[in-house]
N, C-alpha and C positions, 0 to 999 in steps of 0.2 A: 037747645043748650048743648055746649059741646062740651063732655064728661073725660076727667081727668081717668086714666086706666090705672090708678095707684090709689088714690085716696074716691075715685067715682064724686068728687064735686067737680061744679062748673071749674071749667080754667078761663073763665074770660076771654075767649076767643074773639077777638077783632074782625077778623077774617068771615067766620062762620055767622058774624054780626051784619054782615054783609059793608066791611071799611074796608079800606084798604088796608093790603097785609105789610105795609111800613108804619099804618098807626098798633100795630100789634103788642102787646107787651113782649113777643117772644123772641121779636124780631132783634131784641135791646138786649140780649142774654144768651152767655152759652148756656147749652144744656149738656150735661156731663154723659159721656159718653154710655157710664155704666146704667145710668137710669134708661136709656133708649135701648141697650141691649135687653135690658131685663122687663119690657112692653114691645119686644120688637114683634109684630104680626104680618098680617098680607097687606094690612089697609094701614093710614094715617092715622096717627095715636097723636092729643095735645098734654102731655104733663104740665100740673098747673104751676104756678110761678111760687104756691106757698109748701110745695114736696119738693122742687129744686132748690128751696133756700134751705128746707129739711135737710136736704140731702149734703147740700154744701157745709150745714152747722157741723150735723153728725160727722163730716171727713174730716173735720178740721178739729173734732176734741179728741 
């Protein structure tokens, strides 16, 4: 399971599922710059798609 570094549930990883990374869900969506700043490490982080839409509500109220 590939563990979101925000909320630590699954993010549905396509990829880590072993598909190809165009059936990805992540592949279909920007990710907001300030979410990737604020999990940036050494290694690849996957933010899941239900803290990105968090993330988009929260900017937009």
């Amino acid at each position: 399971m590939s563990e979101c570094p925000l909320c630590r549930e699954n993010n549905h990883c396509a990829i880590e599922a072993g598909e190809k990374p165009e059936t990805c869900w992540c592949m279909r969506v920007a990710i907001p710059l300030q979410l990737l700043e604020a999990v940036s490490t050494n290694k690849e982080v996957c933010i899941c798609q239900k803290c990105i839409e968090k993330y988009e509500k929260d900017a937009c109220s």
